[in-house]
C-alpha positions in Angstrom: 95.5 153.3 212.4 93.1 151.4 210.0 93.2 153.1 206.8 90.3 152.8 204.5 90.4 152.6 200.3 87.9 154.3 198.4 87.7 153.1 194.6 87.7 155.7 192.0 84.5 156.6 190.1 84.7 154.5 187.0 82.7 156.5 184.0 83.3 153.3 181.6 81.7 150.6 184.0 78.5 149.4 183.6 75.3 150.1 185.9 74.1 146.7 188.2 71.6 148.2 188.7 69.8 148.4 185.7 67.6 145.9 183.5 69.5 143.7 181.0 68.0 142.9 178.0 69.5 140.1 176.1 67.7 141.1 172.7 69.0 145.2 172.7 72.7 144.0 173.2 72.2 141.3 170.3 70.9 144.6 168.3 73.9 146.4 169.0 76.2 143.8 167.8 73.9 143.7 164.4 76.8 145.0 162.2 80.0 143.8 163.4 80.1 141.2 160.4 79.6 143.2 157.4 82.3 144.3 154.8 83.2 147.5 155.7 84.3 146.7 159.3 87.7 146.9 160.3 89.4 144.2 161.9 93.0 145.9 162.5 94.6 143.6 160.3 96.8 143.9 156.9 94.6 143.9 154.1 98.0 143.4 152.4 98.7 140.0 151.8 99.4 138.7 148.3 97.0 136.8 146.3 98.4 133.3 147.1 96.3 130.1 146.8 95.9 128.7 150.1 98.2 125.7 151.0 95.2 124.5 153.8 92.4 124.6 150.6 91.7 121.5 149.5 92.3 121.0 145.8 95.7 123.2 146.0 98.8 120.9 144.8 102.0 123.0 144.9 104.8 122.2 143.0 108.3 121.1 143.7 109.5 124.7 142.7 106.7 126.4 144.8 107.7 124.4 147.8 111.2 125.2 147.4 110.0 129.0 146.8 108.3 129.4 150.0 111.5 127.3 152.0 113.6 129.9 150.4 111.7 133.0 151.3 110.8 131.7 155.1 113.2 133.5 156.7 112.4 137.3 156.3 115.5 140.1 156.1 114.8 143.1 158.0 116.9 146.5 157.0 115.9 148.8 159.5 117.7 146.7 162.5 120.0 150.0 164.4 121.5 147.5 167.2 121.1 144.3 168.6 119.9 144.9 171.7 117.4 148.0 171.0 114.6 146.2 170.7 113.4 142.6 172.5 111.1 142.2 169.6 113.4 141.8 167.0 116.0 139.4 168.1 114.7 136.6 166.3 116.0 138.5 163.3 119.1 139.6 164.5 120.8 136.8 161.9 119.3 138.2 159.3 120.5 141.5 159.2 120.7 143.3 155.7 124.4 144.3 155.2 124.8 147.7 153.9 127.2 148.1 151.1 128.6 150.8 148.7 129.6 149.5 144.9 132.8 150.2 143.3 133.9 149.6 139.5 136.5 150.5 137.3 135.7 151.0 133.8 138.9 150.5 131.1 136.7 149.5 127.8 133.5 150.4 126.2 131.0 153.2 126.5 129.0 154.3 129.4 126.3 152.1 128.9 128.1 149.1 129.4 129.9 150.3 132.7 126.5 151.1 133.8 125.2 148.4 132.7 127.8 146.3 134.5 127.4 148.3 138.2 123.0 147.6 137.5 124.5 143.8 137.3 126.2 144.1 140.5 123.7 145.6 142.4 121.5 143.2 141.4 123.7 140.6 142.5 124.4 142.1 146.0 120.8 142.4 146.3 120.2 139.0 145.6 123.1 138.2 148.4 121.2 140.1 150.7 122.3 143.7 151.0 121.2 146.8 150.5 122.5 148.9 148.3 123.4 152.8 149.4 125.6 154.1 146.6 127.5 153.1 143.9 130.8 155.2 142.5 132.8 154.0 138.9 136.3 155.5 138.0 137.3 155.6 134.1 141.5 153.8 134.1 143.4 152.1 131.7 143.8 149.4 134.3 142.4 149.0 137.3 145.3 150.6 140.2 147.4 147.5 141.4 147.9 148.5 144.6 144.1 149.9 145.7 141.6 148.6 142.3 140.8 152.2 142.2 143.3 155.7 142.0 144.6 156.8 145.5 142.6 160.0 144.8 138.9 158.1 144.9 139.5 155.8 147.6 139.6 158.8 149.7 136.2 159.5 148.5 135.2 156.3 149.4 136.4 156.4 152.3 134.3 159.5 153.0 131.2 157.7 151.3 131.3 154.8 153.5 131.5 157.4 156.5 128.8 159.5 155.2 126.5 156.0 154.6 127.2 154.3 157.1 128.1 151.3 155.2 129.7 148.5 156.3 131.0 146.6 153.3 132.4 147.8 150.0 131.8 145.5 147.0 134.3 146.0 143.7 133.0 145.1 140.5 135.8 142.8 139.8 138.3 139.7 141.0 140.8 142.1 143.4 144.2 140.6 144.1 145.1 139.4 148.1 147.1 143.2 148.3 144.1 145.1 147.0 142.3 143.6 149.2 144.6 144.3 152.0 144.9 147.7 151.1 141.5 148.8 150.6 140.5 147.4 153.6 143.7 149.1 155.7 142.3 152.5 154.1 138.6 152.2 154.1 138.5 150.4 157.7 135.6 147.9 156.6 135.3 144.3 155.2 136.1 144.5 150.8 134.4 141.8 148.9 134.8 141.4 145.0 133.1 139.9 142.5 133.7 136.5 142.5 133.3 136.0 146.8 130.1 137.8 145.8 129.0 135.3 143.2 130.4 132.5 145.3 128.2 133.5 148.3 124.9 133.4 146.2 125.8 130.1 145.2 126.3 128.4 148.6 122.6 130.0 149.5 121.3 128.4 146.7 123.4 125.2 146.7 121.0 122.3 147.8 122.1 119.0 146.2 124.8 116.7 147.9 126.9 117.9 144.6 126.0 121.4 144.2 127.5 122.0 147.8 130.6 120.2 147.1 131.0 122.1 144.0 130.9 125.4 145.8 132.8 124.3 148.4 135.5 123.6 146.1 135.2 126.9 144.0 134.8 128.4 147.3 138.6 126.8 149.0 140.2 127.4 145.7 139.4 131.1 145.7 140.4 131.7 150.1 143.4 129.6 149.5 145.5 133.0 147.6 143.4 135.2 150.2 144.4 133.7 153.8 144.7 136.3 156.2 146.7 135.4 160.2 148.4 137.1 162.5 151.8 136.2 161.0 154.7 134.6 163.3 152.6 135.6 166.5 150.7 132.1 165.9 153.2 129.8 164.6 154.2 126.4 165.7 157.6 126.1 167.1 158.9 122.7 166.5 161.2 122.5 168.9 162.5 120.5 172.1 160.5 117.1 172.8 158.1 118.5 170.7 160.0 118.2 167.6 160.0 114.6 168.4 163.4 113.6 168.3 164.4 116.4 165.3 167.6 117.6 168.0 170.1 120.0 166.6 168.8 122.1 163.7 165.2 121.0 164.5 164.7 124.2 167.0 163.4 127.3 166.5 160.3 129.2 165.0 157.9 126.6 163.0 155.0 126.8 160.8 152.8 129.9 160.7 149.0 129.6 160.9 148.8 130.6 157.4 150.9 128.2 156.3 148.9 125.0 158.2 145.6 126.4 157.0 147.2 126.2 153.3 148.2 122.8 154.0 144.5 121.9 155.8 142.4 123.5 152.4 144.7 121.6 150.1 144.0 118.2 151.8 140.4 119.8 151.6 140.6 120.5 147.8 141.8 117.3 147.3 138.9 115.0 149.0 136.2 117.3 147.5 137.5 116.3 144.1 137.6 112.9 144.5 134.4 113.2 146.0 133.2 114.8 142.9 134.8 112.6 140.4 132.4 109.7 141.8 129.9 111.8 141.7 130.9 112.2 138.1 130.4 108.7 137.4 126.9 108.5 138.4 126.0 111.2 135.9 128.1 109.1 133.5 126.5 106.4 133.9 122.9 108.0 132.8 124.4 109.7 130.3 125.4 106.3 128.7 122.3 104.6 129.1 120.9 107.6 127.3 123.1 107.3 124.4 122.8 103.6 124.5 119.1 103.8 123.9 119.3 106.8 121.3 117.6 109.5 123.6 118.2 112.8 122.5 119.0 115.5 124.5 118.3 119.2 124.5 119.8 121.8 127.4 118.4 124.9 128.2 121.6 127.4 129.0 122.4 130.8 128.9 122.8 134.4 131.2 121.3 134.5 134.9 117.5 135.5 135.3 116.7 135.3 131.3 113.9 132.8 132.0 115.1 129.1 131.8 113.5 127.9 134.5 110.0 129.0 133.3 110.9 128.0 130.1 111.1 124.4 131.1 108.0 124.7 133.1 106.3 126.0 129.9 108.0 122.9 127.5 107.6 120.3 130.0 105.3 121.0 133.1 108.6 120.2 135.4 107.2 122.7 137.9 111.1 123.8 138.9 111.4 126.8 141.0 111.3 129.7 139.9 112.4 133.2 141.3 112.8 136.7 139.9 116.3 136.6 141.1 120.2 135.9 139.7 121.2 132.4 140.0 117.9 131.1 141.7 118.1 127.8 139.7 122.3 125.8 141.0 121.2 122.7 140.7 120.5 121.2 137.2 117.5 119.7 136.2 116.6 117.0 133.7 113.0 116.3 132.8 112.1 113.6 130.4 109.3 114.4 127.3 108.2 113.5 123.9 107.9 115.6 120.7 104.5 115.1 118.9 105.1 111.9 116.5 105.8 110.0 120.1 109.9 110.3 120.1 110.9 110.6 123.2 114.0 113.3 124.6 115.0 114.8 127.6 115.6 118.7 128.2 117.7 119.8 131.0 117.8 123.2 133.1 121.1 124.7 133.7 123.1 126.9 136.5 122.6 130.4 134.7 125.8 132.1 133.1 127.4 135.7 133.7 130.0 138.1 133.0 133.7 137.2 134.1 131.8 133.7 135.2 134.9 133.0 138.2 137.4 130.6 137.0 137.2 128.1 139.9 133.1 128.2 139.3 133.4 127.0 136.0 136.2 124.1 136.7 133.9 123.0 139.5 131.2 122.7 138.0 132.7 121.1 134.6 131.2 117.7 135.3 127.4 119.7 135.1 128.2 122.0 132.4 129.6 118.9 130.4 125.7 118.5 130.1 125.2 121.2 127.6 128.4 119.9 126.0 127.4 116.8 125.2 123.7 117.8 124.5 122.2 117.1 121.1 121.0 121.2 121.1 121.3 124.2 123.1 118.5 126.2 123.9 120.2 129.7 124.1 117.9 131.9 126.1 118.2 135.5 126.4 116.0 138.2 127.9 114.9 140.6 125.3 114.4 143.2 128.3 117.7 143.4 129.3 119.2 146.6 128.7 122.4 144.6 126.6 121.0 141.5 125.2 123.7 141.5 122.5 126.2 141.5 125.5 124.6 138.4 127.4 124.6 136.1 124.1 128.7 136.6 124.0 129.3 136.2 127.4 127.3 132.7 127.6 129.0 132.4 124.1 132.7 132.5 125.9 131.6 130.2 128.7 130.7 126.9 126.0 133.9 127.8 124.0 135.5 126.9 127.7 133.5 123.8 128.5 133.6 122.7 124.9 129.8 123.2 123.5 130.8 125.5 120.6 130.1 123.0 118.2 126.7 121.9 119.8 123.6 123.0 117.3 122.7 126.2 118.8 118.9 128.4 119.2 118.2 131.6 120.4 115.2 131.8 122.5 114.0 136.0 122.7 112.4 135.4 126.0 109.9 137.9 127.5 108.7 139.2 124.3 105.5 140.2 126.3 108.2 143.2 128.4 110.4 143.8 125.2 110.8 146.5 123.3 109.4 145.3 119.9 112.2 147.4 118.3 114.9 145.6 120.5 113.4 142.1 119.4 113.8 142.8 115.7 117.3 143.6 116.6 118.1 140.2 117.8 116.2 138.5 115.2 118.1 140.1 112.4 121.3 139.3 114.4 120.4 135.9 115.3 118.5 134.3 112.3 118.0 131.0 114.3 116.3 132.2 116.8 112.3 131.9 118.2 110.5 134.7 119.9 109.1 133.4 123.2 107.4 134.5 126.9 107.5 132.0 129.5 105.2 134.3 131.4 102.5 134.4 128.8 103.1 131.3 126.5 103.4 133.4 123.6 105.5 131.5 120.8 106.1 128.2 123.2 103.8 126.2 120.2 106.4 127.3 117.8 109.9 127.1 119.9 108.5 123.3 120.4 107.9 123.0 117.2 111.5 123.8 116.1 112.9 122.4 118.9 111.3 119.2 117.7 112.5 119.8 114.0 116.4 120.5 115.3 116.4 116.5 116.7 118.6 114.4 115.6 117.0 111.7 112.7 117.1 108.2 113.1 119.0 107.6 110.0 118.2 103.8 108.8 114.9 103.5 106.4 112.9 100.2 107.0 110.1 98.7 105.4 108.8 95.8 108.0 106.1 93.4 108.3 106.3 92.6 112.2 103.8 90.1 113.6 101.5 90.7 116.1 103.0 89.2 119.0 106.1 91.5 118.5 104.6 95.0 120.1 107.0 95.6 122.1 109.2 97.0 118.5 106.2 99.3 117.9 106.2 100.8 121.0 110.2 101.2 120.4 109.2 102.5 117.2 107.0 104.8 118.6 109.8 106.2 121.5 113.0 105.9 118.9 112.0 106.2 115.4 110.1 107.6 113.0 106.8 106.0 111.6 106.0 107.3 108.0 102.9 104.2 107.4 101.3 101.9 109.2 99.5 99.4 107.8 97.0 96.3 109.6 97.5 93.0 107.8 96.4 89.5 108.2 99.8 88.6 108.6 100.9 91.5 110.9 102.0 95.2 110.6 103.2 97.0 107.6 105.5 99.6 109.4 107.7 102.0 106.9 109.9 104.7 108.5 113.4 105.5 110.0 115.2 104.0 112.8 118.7 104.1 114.3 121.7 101.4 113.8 120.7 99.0 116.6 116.5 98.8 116.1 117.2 98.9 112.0 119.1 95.9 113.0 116.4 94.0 114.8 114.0 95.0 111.9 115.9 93.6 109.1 114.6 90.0 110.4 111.2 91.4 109.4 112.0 93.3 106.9 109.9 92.8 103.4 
């Protein structure tokens, strides 16, 4: 039986039958272009110059800003396979964790104050933060950081939450790890794997990842965690080649062979590292050698240094609103106003308890503010506990050795500070400047003093250099100090100062 299909009457489709007139549909489509129609898309991008524009130059820092940031973390993923559409992000999964901290000294405030810090710090590791709990001890429990009684409450937290990390606010021994992580039945981290794991995100230089590396291996080699003598080697038989009697039985654990592998480890990153060291050496020296000062900018995590160098020397560094954005140190090279010429280096930013094995791998870069003619100590003036930021960097260069270095405070964003808070600090800290990096508020001055804290060539001259011999004016210019200059028929009258070695070459012209 032939079957016939009748189509369905279609309200929607247009009439062939009647007259089309090119001029009434272009009438229709009059407004389509005009401001208030809506395309469907977000009106919600931020106000960014546009990299295609011509005319738009980015910076190194910008570029490194938008490398960083290209890979977007989504928070709301419920399982892998839920949704087809987001598995290109299934890598990037926030982790959701609950803070812990014990507080044994001080007020409130500064326990607080300390769990704000590590919030922050997970954020900037990318988690999200659910709750956060702090238990007032004499000493943190040895056996579980916290008292038996609250990690039960945890443990209920972490249920409730649906959390799967717990972070403490503090370096937890291998058993306290162990132990929470029996009780609670998800992964612990502390502080310092916390820090340590910001740092190899950030770490970018062929340096910067062997020093975390190192800090890294140094802090897992007291943590290793196996399966005990279920995985050992049994050196035994043939395979003890040739050991016979008393070379039989149960061999070396897993544990023990990945000891044995992170030490060999250890050991080549630090040779590694002291080459490295040499290089660095090596343009220290010539820096000395030619009587360059220096100047380092150091102090607490996300106070600004970063933008303070952009401000003193256009080095157009990257810059992020986040804790330890800026690893890898940065020297720029700039003159003061008289011509003298002195470099100012960026820093890896400091913080409370800095780890141990952070700050003995990364002596050789520290050893920059050490041997720096003066420290630029910033601080942020919004921080809730400025006063506490300026004595933990403070402990950090009595370790590396910069205690003696010529010291000034830089208040950073003045522009966010409580004015009340700022004349605080400046009574506490007489040498000190009032800056914003954001604004430029006070950067005329802090150069200014930063330029008046150089060392002084020491030697006074009084010259008559011929004109043939430029080349010492210009070093004049770079090295010294030029009180007079004076044209002559017979050359330059040059009085001023200069160090050892240029006073030296002078004293064949000197009159």
């Amino acid at each position: 039986m032939r079957h016939t299909y009748a189509a369905p009457h279609m309200t929607n489709a247009p009439d062939l039958n009647a007259e089309f007139s090119l001029g009434e549909e272009l009438d229709e489509t009059e407004g389509w272009d005009d401001e208030d129609f809506e395309s469907g898309l977000s009106d919600s991008w931020p106000d960014q110059p546009d990299p295609e524009d011509a005319g738009f130059d980015p910076t190194t820092g910008e570029l490194d800003l938008a490398e960083r940031h290209q890979l977007r973390r989504v928070a709301s993923l419920r399982t892998e396979l839920e949704d087809i559409t987001e598995v290109e992000y299934r890598q990037l999964r926030l982790e959701r964790v609950v803070l812990v901290g014990v507080w044994t000294e001080g007020s409130v405030e500064d326990a607080e104050n300390s769990m704000a810090e590590l919030a922050l710090l997970a954020e900037t590791a990318g988690s999200e933060v659910l709750d956060a709990i702090y238990q007032r001890r004499q000493s943190p429990d040895p056996a579980t950081y916290v008292g038996r009684g609250k990690v039960d409450g945890l443990k209920e937290i972490v249920q409730a939450t649906g959390a799967d990390t717990v972070i403490c606010d503090g370096e937890l021994a291998p058993s306290q790890l162990r132990n929470l992580e029996d009780r609670l039945g998800v992964k612990v981290v502390d502080r310092t794997a916390l820090i340590l794991d910001i740092f190899a995100q950030h770490a970018k230089s062929r340096e910067g990842q062997a020093q975390v590396e190192l800090a890294q291996l140094s802090y897992m080699k007291q943590r290793l965690r196996g399966w005990g003598g279920n995985l050992s080697r049994q050196a035994g038989g043939r395979v003890a080649a040739g050991a016979g009697i008393g070379g039989r039985g149960p061999g070396e654990t897993k544990i023990e062979t990945d000891r044995r592998r992170i030490n060999t480890k250890i050991a080549k990153l630090r040779r590694d590292l002291r080459e490295m060291k040499g290089t660095r050496d090596t343009k220290r020296q010539e820096r000395r050698r030619n009587h360059v000062p220096s100047v380092s900018i150091a102090g607490y995590t996300n106070a600004g240094k970063s933008s303070l160098l952009n401000r003193l020397t256009d080095a157009g560094v990257l810059v992020e609103d986040a804790l330890f954005a800026t690893l890898d140190p940065t020297t720029r090279r700039t003159t003061t106003a008289d011509g003298r010429v002195y470099t100012m280096s960026d820093t890896v930013g400091f913080v409370r308890h800095l780890p141990h094995q952070l700050v003995e791998a990364f002596r050789s870069t520290l050893e920059e503010v050490a041997d720096s003619d003066l420290i630029l100590h910033v601080v942020d003036g919004s921080h809730p506990d400025p006063e506490g930021q300026l004595s933990a960097v403070r402990e950090v260069f009595a370790e590396i050795g910069a205690a003696d270095v010529p010291e000034l405070v830089v208040i950073n964003k003045a522009d966010a500070a409580d004015p009340m808070v700022v004349a605080r600090l400046r009574q506490r800290e007489p040498h000190s400047v009032v800056v914003s990096a954001r604004t430029g508020e006070g950067i005329a001055e802090a150069l200014r003093v930063v330029e008046g804290e150089l060392p002084r060539p020491g030697v006074e001259f009084k010259a008559l250099l011929p004109y043939e011999r430029g080349d010492l004016i210009n070093r004049l210019h770079q090295q010294g100090e030029i009180t007079s200059m004076e044209h002559t028929g017979e050359g330059t009258v040059v009085v001023g100062r200069a160090n050892e070695d240029l006073a030296g070459e002078l004293a064949a012209y000197a009159v």
